[in-house]
C-alpha positions, 0 to 999 in steps of 0.5 A: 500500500502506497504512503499516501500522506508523502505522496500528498505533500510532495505533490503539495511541493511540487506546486502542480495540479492535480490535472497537470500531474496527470498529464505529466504521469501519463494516468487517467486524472480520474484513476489519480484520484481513486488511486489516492482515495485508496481505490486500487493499487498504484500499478508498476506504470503509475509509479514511473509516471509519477516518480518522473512527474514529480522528480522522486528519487529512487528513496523517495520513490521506494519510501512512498511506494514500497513502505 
C-alpha cells in the first residue's frame, strides 16, 4: 500500500495540479484520484509516471511506494 500522506505533500511541493500531474504521469486524472482515495493499487506504470512527474528519487520513490 502506497504512503499516501508523502505522496500528498510532495505533490503539495511540487506546486502542480492535480490535472497537470496527470498529464505529466501519463494516468487517467480520474484513476489519480481513486488511486489516492485508496481505490486500487498504484500499478508498476503509475509509479514511473509519477516518480518522473514529480522528480522522486529512487528513496523517495521506494519510501512512498514500497513502505
Amino acid at each position: 500500500m502506497a504512503n499516501i500522506v508523502k505522496l500528498k505533500n510532495k505533490i503539495e511541493e511540487s506546486g502542480m495540479t492535480m490535472k497537470a500531474i496527470s498529464e505529466k504521469s501519463g494516468i487517467v486524472r480520474e484513476t489519480l484520484y481513486n488511486r489516492m482515495n485508496g481505490v486500487g493499487e498504484f500499478t508498476a506504470s503509475e509509479i514511473v509516471g509519477l516518480t518522473k512527474a514529480l522528480k522522486l528519487s529512487i528513496e523517495e520513490r521506494d519510501s512512498i511506494f514500497l513502505s
